[in-house]
N, C-alpha and C positions, 0 to 999 in steps of 0.2 A: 496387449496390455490393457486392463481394467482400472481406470480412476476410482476410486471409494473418496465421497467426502460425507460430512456429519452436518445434519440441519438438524440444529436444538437433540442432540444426541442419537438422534436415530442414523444409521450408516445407508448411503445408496450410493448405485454406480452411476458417475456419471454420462452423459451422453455422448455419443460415438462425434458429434460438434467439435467435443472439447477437442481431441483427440487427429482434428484434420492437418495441424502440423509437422504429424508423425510423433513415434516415441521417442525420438531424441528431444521434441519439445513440451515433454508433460508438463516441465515445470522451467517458470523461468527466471534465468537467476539473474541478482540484480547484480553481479562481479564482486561484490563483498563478500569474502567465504565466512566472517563470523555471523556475518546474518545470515547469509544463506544455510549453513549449519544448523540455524534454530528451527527452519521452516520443515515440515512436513516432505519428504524428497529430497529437500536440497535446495529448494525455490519455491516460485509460488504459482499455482497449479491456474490452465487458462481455464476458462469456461466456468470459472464461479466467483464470487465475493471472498476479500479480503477485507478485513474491519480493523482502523488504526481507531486506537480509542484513547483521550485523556488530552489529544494536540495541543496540549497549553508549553510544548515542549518547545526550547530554544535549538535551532530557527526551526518557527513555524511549517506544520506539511514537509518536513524532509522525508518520512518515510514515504508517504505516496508519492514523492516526486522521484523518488529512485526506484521506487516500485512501477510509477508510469512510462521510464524515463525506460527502465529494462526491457518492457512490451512494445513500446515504441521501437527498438533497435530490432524486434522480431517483423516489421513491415504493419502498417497501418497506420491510423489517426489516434490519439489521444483527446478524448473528448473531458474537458475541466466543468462541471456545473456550479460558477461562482454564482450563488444566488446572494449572497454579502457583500461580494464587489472587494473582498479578500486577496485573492490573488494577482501578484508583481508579478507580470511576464520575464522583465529584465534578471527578477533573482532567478527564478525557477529555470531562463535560458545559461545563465553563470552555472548551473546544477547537472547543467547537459540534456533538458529536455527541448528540444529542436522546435522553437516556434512555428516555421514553417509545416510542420504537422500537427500541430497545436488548436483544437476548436475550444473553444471558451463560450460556455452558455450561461447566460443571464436571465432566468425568466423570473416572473414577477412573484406570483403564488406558487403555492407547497405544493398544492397539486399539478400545477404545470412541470414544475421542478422533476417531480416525481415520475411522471410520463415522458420528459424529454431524458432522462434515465437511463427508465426500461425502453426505450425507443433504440438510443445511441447503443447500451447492449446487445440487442436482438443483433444490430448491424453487424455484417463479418468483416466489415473495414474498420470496425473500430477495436483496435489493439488494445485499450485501457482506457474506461471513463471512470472517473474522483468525484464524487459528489456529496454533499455534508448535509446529510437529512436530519431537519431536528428531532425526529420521531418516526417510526417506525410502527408498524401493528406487526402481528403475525403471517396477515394476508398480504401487505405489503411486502416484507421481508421475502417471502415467497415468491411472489412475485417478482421480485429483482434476481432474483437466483435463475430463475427459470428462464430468464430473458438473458441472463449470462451463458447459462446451458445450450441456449440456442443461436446465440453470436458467436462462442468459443472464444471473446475476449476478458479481457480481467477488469471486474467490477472492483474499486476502491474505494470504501464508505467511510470516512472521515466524522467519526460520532462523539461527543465528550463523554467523559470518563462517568458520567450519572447513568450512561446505557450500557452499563456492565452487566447488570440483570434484565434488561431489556430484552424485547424478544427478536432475533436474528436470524439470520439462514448464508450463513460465513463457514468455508473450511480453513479458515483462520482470523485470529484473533487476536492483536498484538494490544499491546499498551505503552506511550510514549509517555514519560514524564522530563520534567526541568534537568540539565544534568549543569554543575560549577563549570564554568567554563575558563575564559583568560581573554587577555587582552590581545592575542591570536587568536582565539578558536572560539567555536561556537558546539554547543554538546547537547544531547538529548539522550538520556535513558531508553532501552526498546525490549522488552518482554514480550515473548509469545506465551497470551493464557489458554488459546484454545486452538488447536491442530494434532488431529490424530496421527501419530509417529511422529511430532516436532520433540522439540526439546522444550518440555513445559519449566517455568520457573526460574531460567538462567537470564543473566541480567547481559546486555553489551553495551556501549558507549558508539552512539554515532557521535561523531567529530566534523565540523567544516571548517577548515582554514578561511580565514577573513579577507586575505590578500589574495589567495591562488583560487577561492570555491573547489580546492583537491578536497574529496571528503572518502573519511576514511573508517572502518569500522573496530572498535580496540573489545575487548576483555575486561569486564568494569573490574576495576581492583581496589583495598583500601585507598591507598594515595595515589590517586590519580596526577596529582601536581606532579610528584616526582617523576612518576612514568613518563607526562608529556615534557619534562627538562630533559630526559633522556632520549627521547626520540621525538625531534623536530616535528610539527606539526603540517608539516608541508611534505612531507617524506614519502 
């Protein structure tokens, strides 16, 4: 089996890297089938970048943390690049990402940021490193793919919604916004705009219950209130 992914539109095969889990693990899903449904396969493919863009989404990083949280359950470390000093261990363990495999890098400058990265990717211990670059080049973008190709873990680039036209090297591309929530639950909008064979353009609703941190994936629809009166948020 042949991985095809797309950098800035052109298509290449990925590297036999990605691929050392075997084909049962081309892609990996994070146990949500309506997200997983959007993705490209059916999940999110190892050995390249994944880009959440717009994160001003209520709660904060849910998509990379059930994106890190599903590579994680494949064996390995999850390497977090808080260069903000952003990331609560205690929410993100409520989330089901297992501290005890958890590396959290803090480095000072954008360049170091940058290198300890591509570093953490190249590594084949590292299952999924998150890291929120304010900017990006070309040669840079590149560069983080290429060091994903060659770790065979999943790169997760956490960038605001201004790097939509920006330049990338992602075989997917989602976008989180605000979603109403309740005095239960917490929501976040998630569109995939760019993944070749995804489902471009379909909107879904992540949900996390406040009490339980059960989080669940629904089918955005007009009135959403009403949906969640009728089906418990804890369910």
């Amino acid at each position: 089996m042949r991985v095809v992914t797309s950098i800035n539109g052109l298509l290449r095969t990925l590297s036999t890297a990605q691929t050392r889990l075997g084909a049962d693990a081309c892609c990996i899903s994070t146990g949500l089938a309506e997200l997983d449904a959007l993705a490209p396969g059916g999940g999110f493919t190892p050995g390249a970048i994944h880009e959440v863009l717009g994160v001003t989404a209520t709660p904060p990083f849910l998509l990379p943390v059930l994106v890190a949280r599903a590579a994680g359950q494949q064996g390995g470390w999850v390497a977090w690049c808080d260069t903000r000093g952003e990331l609560y261990p205690p929410a993100v363990a409520a989330l089901g990402l297992p501290l005890e495999r958890l590396l959290v890098l803090r480095p000072r400058a954008p360049a170091d940021a940058l290198w300890a990265v591509a570093e953490c990717l190249r590594c084949r211990g590292i299952a999924a490193c998150v890291a929120a670059p304010p900017r990006l080049s070309r040669v840079q973008a590149r560069r983080l793919q290429l060091a994903a190709e060659h770790g065979g873990g999943l790169g997760i680039l956490i960038r605001p919604a201004g790097a939509l036209h920006s330049p990338y090297a992602a075989a997917t591309r989602w976008m989180a916004r605000p979603a109403p929530g309740g005095r239960m639950v917490q929501r976040c909008s998630v569109e995939l705009i760019h993944g070749h064979g995804g489902c471009l353009g379909k909107n879904i609703l992540l949900e996390v219950c406040r009490e339980t941190h059960h989080v669940r994936a629904l089918e955005a629809v007009a009135d959403r209130s009403a949906a969640a009166q009728a089906v418990p948020a804890s369910a």
